[in-house]
ROMI-338120 format. One line per 4 residues: number of its first residue (from 0); their letters; for each residue x, y, z of N, C-alpha, C. Coordinates in nm, 2 decimals, always signed. Layout:
N
NUM) a) X Y Z X Y Z X Y Z ~ ...
END
This chain:
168
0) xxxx) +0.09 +1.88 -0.31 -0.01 +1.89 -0.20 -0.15 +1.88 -0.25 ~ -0.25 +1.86 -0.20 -0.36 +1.87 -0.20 -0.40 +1.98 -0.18 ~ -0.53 +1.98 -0.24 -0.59 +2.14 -0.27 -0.69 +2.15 -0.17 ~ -0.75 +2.04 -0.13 -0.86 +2.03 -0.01 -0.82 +1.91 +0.12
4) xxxx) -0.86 +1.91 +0.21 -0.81 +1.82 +0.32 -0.89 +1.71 +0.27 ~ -0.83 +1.56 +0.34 -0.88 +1.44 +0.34 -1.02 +1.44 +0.35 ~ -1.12 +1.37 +0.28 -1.24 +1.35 +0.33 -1.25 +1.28 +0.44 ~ -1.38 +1.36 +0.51 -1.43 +1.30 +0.65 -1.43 +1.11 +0.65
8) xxxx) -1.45 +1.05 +0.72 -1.43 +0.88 +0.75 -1.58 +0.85 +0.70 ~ -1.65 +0.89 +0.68 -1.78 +0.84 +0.61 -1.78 +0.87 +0.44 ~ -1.74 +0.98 +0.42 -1.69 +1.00 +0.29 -1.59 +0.88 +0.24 ~ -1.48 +0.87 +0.30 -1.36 +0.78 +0.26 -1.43 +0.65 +0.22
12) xxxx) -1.50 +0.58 +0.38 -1.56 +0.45 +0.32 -1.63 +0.46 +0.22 ~ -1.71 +0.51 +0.21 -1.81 +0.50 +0.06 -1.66 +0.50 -0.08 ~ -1.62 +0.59 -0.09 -1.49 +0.59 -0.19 -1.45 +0.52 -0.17 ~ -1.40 +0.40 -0.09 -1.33 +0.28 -0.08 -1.43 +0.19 -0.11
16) xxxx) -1.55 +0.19 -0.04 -1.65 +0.08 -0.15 -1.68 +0.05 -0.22 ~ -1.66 +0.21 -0.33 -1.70 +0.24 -0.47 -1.58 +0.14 -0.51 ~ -1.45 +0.19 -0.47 -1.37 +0.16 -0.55 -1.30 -0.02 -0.55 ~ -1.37 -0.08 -0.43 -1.32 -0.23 -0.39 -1.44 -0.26 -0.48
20) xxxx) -1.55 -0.21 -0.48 -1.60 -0.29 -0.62 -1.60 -0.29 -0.77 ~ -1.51 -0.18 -0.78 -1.44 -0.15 -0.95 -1.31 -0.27 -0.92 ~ -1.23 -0.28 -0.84 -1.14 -0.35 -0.82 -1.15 -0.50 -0.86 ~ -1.28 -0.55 -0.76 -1.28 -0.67 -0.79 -1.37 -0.73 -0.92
24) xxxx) -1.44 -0.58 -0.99 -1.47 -0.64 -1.11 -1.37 -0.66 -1.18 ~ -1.27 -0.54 -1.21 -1.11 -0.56 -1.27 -1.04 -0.65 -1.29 ~ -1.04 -0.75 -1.14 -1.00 -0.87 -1.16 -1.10 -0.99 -1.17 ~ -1.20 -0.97 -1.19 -1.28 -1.11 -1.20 -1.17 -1.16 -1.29
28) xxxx) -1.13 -1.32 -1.24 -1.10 -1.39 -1.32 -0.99 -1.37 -1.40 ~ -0.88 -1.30 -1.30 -0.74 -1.24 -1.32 -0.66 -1.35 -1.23 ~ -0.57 -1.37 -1.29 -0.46 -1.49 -1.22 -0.36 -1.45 -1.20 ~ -0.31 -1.37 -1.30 -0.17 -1.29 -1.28 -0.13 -1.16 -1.14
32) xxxx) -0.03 -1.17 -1.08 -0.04 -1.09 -0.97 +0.02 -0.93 -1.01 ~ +0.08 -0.97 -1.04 +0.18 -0.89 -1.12 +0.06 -0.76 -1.21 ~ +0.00 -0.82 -1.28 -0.17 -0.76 -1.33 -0.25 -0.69 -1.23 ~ -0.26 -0.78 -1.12 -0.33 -0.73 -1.05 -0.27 -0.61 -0.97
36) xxxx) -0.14 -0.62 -0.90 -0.12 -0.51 -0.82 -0.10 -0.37 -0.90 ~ -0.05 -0.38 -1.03 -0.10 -0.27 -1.12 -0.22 -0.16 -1.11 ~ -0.33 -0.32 -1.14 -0.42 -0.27 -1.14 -0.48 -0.20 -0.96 ~ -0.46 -0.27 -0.89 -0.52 -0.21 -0.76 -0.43 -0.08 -0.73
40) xxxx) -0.33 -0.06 -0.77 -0.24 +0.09 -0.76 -0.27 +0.16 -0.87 ~ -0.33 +0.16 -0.91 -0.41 +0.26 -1.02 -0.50 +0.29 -1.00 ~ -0.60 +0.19 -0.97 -0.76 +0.24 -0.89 -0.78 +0.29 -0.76 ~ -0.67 +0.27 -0.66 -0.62 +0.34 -0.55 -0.61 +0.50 -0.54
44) xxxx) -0.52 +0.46 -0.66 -0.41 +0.63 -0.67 -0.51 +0.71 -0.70 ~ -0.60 +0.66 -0.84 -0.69 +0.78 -0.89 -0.80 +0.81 -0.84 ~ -0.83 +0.76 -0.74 -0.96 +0.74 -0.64 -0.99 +0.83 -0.52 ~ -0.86 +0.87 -0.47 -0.83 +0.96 -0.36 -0.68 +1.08 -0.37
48) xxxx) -0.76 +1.18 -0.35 -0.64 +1.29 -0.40 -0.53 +1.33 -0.33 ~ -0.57 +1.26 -0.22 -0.45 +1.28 -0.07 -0.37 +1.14 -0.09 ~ -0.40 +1.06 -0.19 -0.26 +0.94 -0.23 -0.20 +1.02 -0.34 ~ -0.04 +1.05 -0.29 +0.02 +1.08 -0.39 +0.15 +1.01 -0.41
52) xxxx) +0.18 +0.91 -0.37 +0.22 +0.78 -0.42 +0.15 +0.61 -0.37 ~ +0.11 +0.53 -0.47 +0.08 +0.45 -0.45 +0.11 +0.33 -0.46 ~ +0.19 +0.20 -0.44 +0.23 +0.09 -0.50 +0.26 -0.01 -0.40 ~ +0.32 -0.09 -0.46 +0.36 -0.29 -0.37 +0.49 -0.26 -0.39
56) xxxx) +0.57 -0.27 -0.27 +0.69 -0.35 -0.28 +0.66 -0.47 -0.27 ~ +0.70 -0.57 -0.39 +0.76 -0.75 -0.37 +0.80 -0.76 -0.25 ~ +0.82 -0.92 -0.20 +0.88 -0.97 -0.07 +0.98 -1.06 -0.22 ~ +1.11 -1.08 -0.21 +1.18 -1.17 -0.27 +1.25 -1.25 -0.20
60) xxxx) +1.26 -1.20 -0.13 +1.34 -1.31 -0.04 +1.27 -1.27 +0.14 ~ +1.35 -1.35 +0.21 +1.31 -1.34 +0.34 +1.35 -1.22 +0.38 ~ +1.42 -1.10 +0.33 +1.45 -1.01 +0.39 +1.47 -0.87 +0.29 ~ +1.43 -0.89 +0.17 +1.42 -0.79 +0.07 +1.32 -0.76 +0.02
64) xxxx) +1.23 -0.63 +0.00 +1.17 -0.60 -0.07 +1.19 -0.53 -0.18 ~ +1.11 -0.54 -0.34 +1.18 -0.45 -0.45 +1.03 -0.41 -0.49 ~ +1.04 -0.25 -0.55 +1.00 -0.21 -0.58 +0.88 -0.29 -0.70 ~ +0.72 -0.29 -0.72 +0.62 -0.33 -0.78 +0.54 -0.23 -0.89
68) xxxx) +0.45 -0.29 -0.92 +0.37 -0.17 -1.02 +0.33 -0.06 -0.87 ~ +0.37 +0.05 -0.94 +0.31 +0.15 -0.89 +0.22 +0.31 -0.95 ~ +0.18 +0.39 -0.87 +0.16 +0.53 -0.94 +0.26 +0.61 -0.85 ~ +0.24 +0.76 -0.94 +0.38 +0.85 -0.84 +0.45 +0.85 -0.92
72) xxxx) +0.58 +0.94 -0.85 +0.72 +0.96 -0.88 +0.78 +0.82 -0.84 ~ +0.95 +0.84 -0.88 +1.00 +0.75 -0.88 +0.99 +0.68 -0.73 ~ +1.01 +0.58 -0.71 +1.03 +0.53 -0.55 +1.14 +0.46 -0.54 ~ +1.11 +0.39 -0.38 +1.27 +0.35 -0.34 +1.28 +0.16 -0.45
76) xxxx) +1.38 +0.19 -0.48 +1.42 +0.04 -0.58 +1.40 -0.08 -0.53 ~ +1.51 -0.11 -0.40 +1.53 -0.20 -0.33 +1.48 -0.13 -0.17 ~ +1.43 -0.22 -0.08 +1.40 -0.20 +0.06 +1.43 -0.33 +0.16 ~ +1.54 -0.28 +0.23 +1.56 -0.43 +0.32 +1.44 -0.39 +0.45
80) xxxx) +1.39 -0.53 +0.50 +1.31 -0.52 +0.62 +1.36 -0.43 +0.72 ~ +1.48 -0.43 +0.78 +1.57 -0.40 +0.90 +1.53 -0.19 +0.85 ~ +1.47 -0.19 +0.74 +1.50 +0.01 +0.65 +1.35 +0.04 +0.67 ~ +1.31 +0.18 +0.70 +1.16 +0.22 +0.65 +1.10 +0.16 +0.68
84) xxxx) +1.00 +0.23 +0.67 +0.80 +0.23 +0.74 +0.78 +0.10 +0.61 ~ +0.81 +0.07 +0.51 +0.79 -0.01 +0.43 +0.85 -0.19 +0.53 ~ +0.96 -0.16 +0.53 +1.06 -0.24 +0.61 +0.98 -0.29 +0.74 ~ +0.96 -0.18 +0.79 +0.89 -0.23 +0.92 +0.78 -0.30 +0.90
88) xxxx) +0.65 -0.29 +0.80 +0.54 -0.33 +0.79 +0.60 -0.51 +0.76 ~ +0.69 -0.50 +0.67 +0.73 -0.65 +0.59 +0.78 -0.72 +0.72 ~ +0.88 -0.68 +0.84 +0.96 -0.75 +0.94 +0.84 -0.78 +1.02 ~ +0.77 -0.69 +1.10 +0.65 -0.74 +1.18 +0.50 -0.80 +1.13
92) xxxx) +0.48 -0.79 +1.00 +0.37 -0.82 +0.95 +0.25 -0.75 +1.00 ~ +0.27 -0.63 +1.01 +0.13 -0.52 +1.09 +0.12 -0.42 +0.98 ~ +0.02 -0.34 +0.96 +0.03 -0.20 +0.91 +0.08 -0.09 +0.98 ~ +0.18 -0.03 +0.95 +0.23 +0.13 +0.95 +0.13 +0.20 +0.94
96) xxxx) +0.06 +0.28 +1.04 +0.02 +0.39 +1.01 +0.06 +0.54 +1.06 ~ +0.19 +0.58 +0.97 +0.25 +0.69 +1.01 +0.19 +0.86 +0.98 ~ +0.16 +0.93 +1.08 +0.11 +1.01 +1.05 +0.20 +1.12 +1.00 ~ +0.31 +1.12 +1.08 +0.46 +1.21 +1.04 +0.60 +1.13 +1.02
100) xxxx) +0.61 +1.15 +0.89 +0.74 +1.04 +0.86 +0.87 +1.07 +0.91 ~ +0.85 +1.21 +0.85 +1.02 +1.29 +1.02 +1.01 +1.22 +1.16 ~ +0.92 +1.14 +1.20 +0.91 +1.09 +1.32 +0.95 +0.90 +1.35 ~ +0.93 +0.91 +1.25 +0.94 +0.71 +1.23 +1.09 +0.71 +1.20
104) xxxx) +1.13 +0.64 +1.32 +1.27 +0.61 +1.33 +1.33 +0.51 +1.20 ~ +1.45 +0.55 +1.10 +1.47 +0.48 +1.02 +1.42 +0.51 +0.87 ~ +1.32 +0.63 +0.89 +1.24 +0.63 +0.76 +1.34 +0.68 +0.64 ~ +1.31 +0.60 +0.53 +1.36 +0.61 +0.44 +1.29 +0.73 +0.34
108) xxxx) +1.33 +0.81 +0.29 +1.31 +0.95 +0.26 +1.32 +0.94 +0.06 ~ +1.22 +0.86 +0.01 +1.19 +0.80 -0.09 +1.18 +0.99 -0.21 ~ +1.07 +0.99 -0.14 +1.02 +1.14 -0.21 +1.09 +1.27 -0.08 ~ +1.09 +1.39 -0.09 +1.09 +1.45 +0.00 +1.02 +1.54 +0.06
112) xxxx) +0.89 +1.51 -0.05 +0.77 +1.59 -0.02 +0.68 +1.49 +0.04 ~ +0.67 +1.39 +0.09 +0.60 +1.29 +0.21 +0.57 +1.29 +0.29 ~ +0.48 +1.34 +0.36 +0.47 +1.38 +0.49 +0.39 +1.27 +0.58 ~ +0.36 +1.20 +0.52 +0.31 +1.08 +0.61 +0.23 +0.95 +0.53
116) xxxx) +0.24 +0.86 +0.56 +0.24 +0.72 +0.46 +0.17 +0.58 +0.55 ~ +0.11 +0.55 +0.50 +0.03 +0.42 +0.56 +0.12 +0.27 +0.48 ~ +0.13 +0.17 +0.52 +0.21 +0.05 +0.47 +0.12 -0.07 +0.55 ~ +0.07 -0.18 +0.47 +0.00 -0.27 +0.48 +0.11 -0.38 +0.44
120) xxxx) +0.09 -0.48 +0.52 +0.14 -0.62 +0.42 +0.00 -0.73 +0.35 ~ +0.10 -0.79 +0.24 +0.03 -0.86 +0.19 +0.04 -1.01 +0.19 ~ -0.08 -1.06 +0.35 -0.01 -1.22 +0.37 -0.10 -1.31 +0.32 ~ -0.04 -1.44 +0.25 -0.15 -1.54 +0.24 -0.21 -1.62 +0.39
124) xxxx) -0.31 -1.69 +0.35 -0.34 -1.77 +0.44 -0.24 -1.82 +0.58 ~ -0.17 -1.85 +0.49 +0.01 -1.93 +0.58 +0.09 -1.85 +0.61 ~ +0.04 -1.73 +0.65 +0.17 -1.61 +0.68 +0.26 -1.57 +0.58 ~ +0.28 -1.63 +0.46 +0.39 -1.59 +0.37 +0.38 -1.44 +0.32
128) xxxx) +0.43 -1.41 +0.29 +0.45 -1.25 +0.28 +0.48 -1.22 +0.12 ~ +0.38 -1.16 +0.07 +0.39 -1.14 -0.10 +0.45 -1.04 -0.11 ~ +0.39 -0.95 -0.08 +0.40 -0.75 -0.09 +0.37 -0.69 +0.03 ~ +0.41 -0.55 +0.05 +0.30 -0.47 +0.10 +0.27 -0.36 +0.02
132) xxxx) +0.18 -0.28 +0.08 +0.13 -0.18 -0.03 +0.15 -0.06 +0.07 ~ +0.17 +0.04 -0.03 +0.27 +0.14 +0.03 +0.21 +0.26 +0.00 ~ +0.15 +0.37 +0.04 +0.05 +0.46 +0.02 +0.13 +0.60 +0.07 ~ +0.17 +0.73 +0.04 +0.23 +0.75 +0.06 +0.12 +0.93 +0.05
136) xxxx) +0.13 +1.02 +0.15 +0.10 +1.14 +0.09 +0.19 +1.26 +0.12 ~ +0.17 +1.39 +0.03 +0.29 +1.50 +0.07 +0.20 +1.55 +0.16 ~ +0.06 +1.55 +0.21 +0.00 +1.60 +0.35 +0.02 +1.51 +0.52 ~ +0.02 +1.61 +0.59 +0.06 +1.57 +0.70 -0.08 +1.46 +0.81
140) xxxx) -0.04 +1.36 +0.81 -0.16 +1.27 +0.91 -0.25 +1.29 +0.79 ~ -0.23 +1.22 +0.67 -0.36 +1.23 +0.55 -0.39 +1.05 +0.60 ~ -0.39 +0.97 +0.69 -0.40 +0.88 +0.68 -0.49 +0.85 +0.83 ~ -0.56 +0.78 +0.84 -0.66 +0.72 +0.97 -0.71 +0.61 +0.98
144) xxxx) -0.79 +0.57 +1.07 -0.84 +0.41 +1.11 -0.92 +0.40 +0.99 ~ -0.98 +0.47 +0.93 -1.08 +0.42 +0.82 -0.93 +0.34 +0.66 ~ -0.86 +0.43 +0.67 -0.82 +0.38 +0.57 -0.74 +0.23 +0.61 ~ -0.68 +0.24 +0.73 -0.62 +0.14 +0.75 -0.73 +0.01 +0.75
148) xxxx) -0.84 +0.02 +0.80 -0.93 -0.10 +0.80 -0.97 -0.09 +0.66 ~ -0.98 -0.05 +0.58 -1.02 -0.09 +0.42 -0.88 -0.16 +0.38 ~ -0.74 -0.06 +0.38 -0.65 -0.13 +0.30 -0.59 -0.25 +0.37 ~ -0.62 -0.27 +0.52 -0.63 -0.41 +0.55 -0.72 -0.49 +0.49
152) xxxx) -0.85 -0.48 +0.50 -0.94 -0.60 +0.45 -0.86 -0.63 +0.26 ~ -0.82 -0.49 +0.18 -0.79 -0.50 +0.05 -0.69 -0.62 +0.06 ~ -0.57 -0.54 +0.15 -0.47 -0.67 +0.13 -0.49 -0.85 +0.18 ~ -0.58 -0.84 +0.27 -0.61 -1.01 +0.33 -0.71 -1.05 +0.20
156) xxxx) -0.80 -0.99 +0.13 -0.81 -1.04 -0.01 -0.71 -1.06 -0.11 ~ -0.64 -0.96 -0.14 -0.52 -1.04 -0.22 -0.45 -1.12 -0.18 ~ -0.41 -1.13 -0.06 -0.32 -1.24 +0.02 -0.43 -1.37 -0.02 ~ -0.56 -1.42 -0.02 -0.60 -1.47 -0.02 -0.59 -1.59 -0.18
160) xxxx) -0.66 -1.42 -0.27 -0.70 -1.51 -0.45 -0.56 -1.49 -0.45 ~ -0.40 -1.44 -0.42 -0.28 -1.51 -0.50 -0.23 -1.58 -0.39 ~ -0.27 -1.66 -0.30 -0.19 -1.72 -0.23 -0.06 -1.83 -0.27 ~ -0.14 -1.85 -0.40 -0.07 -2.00 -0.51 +0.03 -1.91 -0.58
164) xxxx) +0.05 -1.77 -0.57 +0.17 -1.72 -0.70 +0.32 -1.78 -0.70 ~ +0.34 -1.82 -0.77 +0.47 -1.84 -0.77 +0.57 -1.73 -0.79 ~ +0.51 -1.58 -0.84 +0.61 -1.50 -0.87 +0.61 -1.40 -0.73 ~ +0.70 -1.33 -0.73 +0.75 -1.28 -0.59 +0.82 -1.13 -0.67
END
């Protein structure tokens, strides 16, 4: 758990500004994806104390996601679309912003101390679906519109510089 509540939505954005521009120094001139989501789940995780899991599930096929670089405890391995707040983000292409996970029909119960989790996907230009990124806290509703509009804009830039990946 966290020792103090989420920071206020003017607080967060500045800490997500700070941190989208440590990010994209990180990757100046990074090609590898695989590198990169590492890297952006590391600078996530240690950035904000109310993320207490952070990472990408892969898209591998049209209907499977597998576990990517992450921070945290262990997470779920495999994730079919049709399973979880993860699942659902990948099938509809929207962000999940779950405030209570006991409440999202289907949720997959990864950790058991999660009390609510935000899920973005990660699309290129052409709709193809790389990842999503999976944000996960043991506080209840630690998640809001500020974060969902940063880690959207984060992921429509990586959807963007890896649109060409060939790895999945």
């Amino acid at each position: 758990m966290s020792l103090s509540p989420p920071p206020a939505a003017s607080e967060r954005a500045a800490r997500y500004e700070d941190v989208f521009r440590r990010i994209e120094a990180l990757l100046d001139g990074e090609t590898d994806w695989i590198a990169a989501m590492a890297t952006v789940a590391c600078e996530l995780h240690h950035t904000f104390a109310y993320y207490h899991w952070t990472g990408f599930y892969r898209a591998v096929s049209d209907d499977l996601l597998v576990i990517g670089p992450y921070q945290g405890g262990h997470g779920c391995l495999r994730i079919p679309f049709d399973r979880g707040v993860c699942g659902a983000a990948a099938r509809t292409r929207q962000t999940q912003l779950v405030p209570d996970v006991d409440r999202f029909p289907g949720h997959i119960a990864c950790s058991s101390t999660t009390r609510s989790e935000i899920v973005v996907p990660v699309l290129t230009p052409d709709d193809r679906l790389l990842a999503v990124l999976d944000v996960d806290s043991d506080d209840p509703a630690a998640f809001d519109e500020t974060d969902q509009a940063y880690l959207e804009r984060l992921c429509r830039q990586l959807g963007v510089r890896f649109a060409a990946t060939p790895v999945r």
